[in-house]
KELO-54395 format. One line per field, with one value per residue: residue number from 1; x, y, z of N, C-alpha, C, O, CB in turn. Coordinates in steps of 0.001 Angstrom, whole numbers. Glycine has a CB too. Example, Ala and Ser with C-alpha at 12.3 -4.5 7.8 and 13.67 -1.06 7.14 Angstrom:
<atoms>
k: [1/2]
n.c1: [13190/12850]
n.c2: [-5690/-2250]
n.c3: [7800/7080]
ca.c1: [12300/13670]
ca.c2: [-4500/-1060]
ca.c3: [7800/7140]
c.c1: [13200/12900]
c.c2: [-3300/30]
c.c3: [7800/7870]
o.c1: [14236/13409]
o.c2: [-3319/1138]
o.c3: [8465/8039]
cb.c1: [11308/14084]
cb.c2: [-4473/-598]
cb.c3: [9046/5725]
</atoms>
This chain:
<atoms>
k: [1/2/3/4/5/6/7/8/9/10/11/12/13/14/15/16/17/18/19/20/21/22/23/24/25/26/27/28/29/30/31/32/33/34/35/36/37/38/39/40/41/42/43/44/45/46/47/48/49/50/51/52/53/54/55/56/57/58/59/60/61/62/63/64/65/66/67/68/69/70/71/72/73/74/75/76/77/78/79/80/81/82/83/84/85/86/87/88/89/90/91/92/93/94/95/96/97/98/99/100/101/102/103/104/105/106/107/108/109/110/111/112/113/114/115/116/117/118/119/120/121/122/123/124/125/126/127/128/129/130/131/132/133/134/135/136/137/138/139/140/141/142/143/144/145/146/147/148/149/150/151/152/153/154/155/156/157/158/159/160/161/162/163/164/165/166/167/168/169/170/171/172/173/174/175/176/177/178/179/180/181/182/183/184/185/186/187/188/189/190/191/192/193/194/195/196/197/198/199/200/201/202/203/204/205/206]
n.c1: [823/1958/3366/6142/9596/9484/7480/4985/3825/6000/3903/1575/2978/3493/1460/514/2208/1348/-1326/-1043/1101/-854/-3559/-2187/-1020/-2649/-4922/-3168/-2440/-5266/-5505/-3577/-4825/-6490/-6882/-6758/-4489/-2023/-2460/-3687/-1760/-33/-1883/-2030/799/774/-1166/183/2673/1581/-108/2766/3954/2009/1349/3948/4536/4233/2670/3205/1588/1121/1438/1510/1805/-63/-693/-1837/-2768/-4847/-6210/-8991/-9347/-7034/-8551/-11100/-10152/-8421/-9618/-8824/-6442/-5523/-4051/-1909/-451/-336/1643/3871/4391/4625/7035/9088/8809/9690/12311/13680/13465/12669/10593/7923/8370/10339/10448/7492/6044/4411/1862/1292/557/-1672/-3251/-3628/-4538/-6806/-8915/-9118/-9799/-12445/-13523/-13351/-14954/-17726/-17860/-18248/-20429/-22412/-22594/-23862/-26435/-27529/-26486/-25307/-22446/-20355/-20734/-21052/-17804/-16887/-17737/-16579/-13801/-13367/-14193/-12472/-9881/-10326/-11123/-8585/-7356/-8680/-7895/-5029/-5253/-6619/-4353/-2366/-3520/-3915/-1441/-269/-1589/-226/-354/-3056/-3853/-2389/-3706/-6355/-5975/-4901/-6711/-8976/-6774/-7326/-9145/-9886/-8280/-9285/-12015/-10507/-9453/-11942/-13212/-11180/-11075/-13648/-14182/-11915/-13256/-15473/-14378/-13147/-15712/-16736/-15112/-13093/-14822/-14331/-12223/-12897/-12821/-15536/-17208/-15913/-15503/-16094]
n.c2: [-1209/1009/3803/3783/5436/7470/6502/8150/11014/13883/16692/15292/14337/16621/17794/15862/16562/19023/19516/17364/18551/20935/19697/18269/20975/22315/20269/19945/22311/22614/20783/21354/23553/22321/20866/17943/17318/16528/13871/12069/11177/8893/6853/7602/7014/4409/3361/4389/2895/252/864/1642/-1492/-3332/-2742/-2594/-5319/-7289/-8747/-9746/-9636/-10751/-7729/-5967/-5070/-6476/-5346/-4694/-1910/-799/1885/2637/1956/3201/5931/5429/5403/7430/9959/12893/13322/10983/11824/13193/11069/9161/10076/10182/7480/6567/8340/7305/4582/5191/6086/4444/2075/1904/1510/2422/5209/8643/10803/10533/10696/12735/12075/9562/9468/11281/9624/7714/8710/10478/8462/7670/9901/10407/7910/8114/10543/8924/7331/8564/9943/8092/6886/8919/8502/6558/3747/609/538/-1871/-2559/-320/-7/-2069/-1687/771/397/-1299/220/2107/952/-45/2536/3813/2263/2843/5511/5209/3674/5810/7816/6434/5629/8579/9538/7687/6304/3877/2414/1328/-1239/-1838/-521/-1216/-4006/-3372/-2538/-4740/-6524/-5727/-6005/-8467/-7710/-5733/-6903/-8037/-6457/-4838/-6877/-6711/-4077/-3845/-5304/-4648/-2384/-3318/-4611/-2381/-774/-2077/-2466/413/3123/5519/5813/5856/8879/10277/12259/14727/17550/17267]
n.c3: [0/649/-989/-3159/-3846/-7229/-8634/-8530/-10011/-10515/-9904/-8278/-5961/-4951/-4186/-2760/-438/212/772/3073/4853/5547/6165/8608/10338/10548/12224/14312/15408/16222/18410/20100/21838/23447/27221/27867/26312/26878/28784/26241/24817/26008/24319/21922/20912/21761/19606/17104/17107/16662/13850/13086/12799/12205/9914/8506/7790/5227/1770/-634/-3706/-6666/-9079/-6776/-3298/-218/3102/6353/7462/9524/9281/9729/12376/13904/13558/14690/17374/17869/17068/15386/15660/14175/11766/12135/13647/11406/10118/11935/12259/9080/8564/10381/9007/6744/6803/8411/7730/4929/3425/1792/425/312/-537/-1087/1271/1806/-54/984/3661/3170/2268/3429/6203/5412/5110/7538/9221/7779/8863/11668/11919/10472/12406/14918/14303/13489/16000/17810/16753/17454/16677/16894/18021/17754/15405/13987/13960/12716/10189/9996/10132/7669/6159/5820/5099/2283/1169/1374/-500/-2911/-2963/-3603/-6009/-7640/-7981/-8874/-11457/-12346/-12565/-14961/-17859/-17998/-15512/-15225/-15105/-12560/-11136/-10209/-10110/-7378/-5630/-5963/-4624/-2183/-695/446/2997/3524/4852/6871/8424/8765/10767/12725/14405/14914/17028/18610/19102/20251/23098/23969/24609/26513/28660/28655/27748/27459/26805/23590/21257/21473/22714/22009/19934/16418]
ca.c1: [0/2876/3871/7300/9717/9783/6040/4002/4273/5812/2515/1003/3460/3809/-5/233/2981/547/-2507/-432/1003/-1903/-4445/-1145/-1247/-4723/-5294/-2169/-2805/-6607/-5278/-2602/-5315/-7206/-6345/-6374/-3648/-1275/-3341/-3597/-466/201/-2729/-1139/1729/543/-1809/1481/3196/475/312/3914/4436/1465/2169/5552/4713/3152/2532/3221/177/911/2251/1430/1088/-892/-664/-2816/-2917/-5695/-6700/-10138/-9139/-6534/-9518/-11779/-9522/-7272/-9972/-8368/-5301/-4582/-3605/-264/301/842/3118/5423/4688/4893/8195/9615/9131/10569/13614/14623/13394/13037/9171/7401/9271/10966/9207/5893/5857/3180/938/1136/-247/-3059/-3576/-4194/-4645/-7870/-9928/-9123/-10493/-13575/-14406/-13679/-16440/-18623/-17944/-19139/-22197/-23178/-22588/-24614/-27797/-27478/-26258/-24315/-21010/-19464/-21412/-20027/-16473/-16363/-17678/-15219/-12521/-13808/-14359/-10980/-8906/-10908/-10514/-7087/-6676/-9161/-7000/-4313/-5592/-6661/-3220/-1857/-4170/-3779/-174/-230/-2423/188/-629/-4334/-4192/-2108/-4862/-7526/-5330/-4841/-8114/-8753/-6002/-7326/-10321/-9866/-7159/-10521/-12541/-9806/-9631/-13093/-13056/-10643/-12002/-15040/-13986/-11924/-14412/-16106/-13959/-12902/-16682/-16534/-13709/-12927/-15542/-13923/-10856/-13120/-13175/-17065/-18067/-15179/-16149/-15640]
ca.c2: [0/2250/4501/3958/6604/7471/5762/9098/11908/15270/17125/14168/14464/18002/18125/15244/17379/20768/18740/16708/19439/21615/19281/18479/22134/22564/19508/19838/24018/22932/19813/22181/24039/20761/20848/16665/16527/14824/12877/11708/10740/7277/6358/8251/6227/2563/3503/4944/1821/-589/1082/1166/-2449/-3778/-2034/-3552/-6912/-7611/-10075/-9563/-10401/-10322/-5831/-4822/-5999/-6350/-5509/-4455/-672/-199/2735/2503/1659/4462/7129/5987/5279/8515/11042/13413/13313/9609/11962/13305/9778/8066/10953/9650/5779/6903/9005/6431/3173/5149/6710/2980/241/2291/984/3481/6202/9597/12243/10270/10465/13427/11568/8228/10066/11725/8140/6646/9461/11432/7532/7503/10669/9997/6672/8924/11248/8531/6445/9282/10443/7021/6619/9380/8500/5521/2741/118/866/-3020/-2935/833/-31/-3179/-849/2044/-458/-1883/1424/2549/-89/158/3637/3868/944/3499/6530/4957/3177/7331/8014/5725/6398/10007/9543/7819/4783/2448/2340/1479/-2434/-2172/346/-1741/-4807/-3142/-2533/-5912/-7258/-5141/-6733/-9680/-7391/-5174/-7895/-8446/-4660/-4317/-7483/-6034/-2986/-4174/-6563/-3575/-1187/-4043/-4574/-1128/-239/-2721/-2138/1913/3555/7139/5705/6437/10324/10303/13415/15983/18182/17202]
ca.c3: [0/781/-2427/-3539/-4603/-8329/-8872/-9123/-10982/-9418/-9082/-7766/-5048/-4522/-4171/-1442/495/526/1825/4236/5932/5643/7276/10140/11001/11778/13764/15841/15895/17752/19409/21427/23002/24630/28679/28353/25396/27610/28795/25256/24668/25900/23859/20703/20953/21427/18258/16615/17415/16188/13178/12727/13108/11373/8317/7896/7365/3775/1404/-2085/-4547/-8696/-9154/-5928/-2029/626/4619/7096/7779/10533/9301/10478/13808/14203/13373/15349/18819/17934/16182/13960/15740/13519/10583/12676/13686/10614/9746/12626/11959/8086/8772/10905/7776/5295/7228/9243/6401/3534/3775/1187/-268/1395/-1391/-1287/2652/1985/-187/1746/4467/3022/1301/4373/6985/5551/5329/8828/9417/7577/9172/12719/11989/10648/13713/16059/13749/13803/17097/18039/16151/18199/15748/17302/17900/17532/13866/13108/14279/11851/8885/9670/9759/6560/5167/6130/4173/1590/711/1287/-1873/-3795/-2988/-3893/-7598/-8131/-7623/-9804/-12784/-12578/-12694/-16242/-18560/-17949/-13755/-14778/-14707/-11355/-10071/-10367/-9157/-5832/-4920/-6089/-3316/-649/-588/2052/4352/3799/5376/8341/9281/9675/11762/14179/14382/15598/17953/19227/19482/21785/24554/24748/24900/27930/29905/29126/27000/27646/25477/22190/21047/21462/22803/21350/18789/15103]
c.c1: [857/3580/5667/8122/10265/8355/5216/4670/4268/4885/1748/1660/3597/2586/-102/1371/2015/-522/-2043/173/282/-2987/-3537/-1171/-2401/-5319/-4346/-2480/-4895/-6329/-4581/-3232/-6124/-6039/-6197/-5154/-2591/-1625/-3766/-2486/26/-754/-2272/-306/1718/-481/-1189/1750/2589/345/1570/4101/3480/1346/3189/5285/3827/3472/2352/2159/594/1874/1940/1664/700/-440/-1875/-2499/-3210/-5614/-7994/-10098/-8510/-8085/-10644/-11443/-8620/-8363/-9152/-6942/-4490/-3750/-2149/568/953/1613/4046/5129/5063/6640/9413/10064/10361/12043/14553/14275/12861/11342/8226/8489/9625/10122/7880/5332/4162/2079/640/-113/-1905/-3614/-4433/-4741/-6116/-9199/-9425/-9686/-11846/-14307/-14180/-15106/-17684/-18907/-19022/-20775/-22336/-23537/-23720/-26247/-28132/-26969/-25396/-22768/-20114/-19383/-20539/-18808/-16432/-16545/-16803/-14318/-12048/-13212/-13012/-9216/-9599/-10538/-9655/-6797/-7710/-8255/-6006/-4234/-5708/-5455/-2744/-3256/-3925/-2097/383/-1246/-1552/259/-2121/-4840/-3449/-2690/-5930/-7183/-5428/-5557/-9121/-8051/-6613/-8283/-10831/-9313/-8697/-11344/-12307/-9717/-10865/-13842/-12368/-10741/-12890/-14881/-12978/-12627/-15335/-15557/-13702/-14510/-16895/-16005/-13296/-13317/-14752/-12966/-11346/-13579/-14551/-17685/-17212/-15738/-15503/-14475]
c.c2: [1260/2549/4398/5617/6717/6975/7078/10111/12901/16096/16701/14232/16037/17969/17333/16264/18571/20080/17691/17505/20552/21110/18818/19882/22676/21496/19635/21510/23341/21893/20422/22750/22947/20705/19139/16166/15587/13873/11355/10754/9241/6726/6598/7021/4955/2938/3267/3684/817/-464/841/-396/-3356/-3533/-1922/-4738/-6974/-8498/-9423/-10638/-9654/-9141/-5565/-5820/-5306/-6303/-4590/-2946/-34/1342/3606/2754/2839/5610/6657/5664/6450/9799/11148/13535/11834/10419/12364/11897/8937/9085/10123/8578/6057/7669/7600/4929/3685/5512/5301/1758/877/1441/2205/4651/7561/10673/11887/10008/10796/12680/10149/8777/10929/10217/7406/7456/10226/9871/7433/8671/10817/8529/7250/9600/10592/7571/7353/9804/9019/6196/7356/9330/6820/3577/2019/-257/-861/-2804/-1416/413/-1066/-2727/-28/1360/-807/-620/1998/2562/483/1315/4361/3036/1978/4470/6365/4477/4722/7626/7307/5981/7541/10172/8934/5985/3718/1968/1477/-417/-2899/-1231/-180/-3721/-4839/-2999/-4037/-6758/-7327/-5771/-7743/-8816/-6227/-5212/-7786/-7477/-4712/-5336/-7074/-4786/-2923/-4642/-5621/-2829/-1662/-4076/-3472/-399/-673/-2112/-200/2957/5171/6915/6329/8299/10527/11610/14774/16102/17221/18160]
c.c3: [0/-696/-2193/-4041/-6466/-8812/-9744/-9709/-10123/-8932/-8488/-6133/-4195/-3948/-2756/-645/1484/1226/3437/5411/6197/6756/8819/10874/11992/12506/14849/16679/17413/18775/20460/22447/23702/26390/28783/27136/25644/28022/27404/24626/24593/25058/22317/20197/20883/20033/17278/16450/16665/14686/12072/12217/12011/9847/7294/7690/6147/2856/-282/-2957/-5696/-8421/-8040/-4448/-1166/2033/5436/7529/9176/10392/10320/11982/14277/13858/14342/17026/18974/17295/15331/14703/15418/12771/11377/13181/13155/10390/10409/12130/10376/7575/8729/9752/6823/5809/7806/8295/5361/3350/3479/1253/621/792/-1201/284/2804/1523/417/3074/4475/2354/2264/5612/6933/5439/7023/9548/9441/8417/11351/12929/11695/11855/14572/15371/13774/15388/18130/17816/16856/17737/16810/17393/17693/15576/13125/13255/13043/10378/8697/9433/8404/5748/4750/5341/2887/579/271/-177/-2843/-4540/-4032/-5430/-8086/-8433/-8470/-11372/-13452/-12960/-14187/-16370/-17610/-16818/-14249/-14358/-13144/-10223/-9827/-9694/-7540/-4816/-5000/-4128/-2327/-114/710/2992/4805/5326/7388/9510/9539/11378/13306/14948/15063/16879/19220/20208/20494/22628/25010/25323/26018/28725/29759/28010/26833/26451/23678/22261/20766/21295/22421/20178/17492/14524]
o.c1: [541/4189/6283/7532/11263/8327/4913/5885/3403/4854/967/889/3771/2751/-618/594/1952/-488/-2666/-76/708/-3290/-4045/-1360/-2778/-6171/-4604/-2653/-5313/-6808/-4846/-2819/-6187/-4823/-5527/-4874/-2261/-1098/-4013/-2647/359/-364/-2201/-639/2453/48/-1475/1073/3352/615/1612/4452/4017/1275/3352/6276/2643/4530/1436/1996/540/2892/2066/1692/823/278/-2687/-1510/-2528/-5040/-8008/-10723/-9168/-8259/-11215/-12358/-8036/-7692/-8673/-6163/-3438/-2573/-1214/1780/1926/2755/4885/5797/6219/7211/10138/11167/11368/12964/15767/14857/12426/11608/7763/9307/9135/9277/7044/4375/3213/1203/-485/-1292/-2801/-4792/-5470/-5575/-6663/-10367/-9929/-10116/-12514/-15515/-14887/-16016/-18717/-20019/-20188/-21869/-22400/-24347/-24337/-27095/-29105/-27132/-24771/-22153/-18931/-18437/-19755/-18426/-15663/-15830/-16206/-13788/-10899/-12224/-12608/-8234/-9272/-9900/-9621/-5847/-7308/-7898/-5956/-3259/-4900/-5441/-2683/-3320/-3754/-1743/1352/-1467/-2011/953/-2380/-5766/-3742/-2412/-6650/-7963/-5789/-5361/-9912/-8570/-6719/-8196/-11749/-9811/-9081/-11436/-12992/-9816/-11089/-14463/-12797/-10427/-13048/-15605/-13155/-12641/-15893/-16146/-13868/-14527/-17290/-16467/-13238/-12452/-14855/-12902/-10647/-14372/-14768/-18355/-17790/-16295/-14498/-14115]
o.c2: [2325/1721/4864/6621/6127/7375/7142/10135/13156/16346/17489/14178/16273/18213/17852/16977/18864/20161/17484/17301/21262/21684/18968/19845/23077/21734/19479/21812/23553/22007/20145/22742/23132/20549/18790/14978/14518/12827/10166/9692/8577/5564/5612/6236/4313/2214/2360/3140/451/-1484/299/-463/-3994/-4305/-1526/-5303/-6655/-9111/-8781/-11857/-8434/-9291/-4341/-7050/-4090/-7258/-3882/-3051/751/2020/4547/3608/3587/5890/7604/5676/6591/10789/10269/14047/11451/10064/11626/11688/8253/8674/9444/8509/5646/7508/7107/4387/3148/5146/5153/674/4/313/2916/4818/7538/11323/12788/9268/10176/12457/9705/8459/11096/10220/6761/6774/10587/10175/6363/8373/11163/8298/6697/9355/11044/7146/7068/9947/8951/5334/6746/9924/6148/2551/2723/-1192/-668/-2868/-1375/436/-613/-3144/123/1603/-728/-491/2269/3276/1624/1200/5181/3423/1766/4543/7028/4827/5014/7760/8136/7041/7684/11076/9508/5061/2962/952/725/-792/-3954/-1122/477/-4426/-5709/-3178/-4303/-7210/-8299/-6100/-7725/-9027/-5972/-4451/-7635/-7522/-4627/-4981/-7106/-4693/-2004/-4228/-5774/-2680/-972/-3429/-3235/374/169/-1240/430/3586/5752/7588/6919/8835/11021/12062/15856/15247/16534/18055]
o.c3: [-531/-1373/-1235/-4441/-6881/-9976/-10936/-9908/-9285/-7727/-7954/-5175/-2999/-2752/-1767/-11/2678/2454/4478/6599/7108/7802/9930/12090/13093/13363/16042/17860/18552/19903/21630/23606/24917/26504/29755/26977/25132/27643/27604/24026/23611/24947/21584/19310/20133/19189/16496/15579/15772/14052/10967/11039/11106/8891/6140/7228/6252/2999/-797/-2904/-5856/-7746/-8019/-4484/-1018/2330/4841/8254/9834/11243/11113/12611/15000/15044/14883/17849/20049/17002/14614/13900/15928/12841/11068/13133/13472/10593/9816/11098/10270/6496/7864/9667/6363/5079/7672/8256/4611/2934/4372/2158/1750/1406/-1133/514/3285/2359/184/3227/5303/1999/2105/6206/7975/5680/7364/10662/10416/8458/12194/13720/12187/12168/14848/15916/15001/15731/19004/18482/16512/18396/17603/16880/17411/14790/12177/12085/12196/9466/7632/8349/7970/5024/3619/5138/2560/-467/-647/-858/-3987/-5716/-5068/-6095/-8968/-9656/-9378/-11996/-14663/-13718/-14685/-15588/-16753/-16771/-13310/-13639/-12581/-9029/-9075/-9053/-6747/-3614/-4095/-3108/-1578/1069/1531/4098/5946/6289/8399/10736/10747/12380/14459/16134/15867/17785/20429/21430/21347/23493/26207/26280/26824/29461/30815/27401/25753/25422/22854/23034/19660/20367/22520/19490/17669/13351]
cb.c1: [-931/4108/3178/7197/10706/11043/5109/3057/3521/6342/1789/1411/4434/4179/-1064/527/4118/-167/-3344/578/1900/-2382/-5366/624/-1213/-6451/-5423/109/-3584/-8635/-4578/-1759/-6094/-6682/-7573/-7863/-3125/-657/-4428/-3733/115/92/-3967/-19/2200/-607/-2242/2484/3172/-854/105/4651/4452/705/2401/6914/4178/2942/1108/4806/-1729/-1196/1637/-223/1869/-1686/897/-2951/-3732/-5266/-6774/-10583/-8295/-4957/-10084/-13016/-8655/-5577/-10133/-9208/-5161/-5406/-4480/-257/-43/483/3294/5878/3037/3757/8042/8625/7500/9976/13288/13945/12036/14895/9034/6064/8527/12792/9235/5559/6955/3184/862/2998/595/-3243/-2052/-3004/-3538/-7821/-9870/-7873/-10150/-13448/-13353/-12778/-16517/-18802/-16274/-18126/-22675/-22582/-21340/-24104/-27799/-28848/-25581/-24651/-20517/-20338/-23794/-19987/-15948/-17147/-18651/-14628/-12649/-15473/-15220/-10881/-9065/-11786/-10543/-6303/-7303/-10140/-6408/-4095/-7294/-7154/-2883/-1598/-5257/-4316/295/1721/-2090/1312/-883/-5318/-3807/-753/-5392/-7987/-4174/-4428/-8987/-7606/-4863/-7553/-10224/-8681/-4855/-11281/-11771/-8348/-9361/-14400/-12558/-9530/-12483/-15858/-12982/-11893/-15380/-16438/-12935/-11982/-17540/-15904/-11702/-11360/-17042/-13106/-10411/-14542/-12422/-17605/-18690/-13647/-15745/-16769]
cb.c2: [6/1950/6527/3003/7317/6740/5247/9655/12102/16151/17488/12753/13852/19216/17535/13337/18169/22001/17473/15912/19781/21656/17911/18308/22815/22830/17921/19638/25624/22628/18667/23409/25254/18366/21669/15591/17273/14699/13852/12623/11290/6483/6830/9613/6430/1300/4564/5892/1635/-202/1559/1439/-2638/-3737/-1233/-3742/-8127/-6464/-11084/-9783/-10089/-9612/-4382/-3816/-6975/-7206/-5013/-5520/-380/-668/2471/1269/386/4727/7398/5687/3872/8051/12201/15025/13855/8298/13031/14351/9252/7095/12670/9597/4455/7611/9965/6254/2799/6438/8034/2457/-1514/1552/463/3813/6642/9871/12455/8734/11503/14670/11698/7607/10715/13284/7030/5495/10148/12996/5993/7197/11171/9918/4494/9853/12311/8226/6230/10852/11427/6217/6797/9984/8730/5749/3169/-273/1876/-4795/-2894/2427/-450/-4596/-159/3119/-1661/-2304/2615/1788/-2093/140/3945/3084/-1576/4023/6668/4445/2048/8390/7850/3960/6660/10924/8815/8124/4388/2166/4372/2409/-3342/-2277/1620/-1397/-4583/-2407/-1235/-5814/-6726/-3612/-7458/-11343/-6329/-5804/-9206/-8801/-3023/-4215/-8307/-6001/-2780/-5210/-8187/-3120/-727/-5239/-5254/1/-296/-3760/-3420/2200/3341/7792/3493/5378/10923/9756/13485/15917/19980/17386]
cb.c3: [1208/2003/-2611/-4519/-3660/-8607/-7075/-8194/-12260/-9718/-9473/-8767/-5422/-5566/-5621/-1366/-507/-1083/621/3745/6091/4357/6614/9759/10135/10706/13660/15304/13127/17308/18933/21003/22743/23266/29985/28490/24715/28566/29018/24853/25629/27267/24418/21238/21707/23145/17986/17466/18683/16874/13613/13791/14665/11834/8331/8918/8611/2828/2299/-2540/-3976/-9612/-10269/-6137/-1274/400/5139/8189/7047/11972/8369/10256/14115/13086/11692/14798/19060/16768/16679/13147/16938/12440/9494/14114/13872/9094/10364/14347/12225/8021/10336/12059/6487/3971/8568/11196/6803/2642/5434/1836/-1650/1475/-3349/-2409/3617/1356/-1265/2480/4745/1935/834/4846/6862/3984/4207/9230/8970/6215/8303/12659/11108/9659/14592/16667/11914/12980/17335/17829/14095/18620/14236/17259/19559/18296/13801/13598/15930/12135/8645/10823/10304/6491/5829/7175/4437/2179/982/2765/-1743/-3275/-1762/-3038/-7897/-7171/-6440/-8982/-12634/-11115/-11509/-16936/-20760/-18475/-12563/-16209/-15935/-11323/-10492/-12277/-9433/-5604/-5706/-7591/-2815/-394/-1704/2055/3831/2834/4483/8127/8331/8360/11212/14161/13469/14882/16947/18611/18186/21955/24871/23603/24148/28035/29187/29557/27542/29354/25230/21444/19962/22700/24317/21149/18715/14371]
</atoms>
């Protein structure tokens, strides 16, 4: 899932840079004023971590491969403060295992960072209208992956024809790891609803 370097085309990249540290600014700019951001923190970090780790292991299928992201999951156990996270777990691959590219940091991050956003906000609007949070958590999860292998086929299309049978491949792949994310996700989103319901960003603003 992680963009190589040399893959896309320079405006392709430039474009992920300006949106990547554009939407980083303004969540970390309103996250600073929050009185529980430390508080936050250790929770950041094992996310971070999780992330990190699961995201390194993948499985080559045909032109492209497959690993597990947890998108989903990061957005809706971190809000909108996932998108600064994968930065560091995103930072961190490409700088110590060369694990997606150093120029395509920016668009990796919006690749995978703004479906984690989105399946945040639909977590809590669905959460709010009273839907069952095991059943949303296993869709955001879903949704999450998902998106990210969309993003990413866009991204490769737009970049030239001869991407279009390994854009349509990839979303293809994602398909089962799809599946697995929204599984864990869910299954997540249950015990923590058990044991320490406060842990999900419920009642902070959008």
């Amino acid at each position: 899932m992680h963009i190589s370097d040399g893959v896309l085309s320079f405006p392709v990249i430039i474009a992920g840079w300006a949106i990547a540290l554009l939407l980083n600014a303004v969540i970390l700019w309103r996250c600073k004023c929050r009185h529980d951001m430390a508080e936050e923190i250790p929770k950041i970090s094992i996310m971070t971590g999780a992330f990190f780790v699961a995201s390194l292991v993948h499985v080559s299928i045909g032109p492209t491969s497959v690993h597990l992201l947890l998108t989903g999951l990061l957005g809706v156990v971190l809000g909108i403060m996932a998108f600064p996270a994968m930065l560091v777990g995103l930072t961190l691959q490409a700088f110590l295992f060369q694990h997606g590219g150093i120029t395509t940091i920016g668009i990796n991050n919006v690749m995978m960072g703004v479906p984690a956003l989105l399946a945040y906000w639909l977590f809590r609007y669905g959460y709010s209208k009273g839907f069952n949070p095991s059943a949303l958590g296993t869709f955001c999860g879903a949704l999450g992956m998902i998106l990210s292998g969309i993003f990413l086929a866009l991204m490769l299309i737009t970049t030239g024809e001869q991407f279009t049978e390994i854009a349509y491949a990839v979303v293809v792949a994602h398909v089962p790891v799809m599946i697995i994310e929204g599984i864990i996700t869910g299954s997540v989103v249950t015990f923590v609803m058990k044991v320490r319901p406060e842990l999900l960003p419920l009642e902070r603003e959008v």
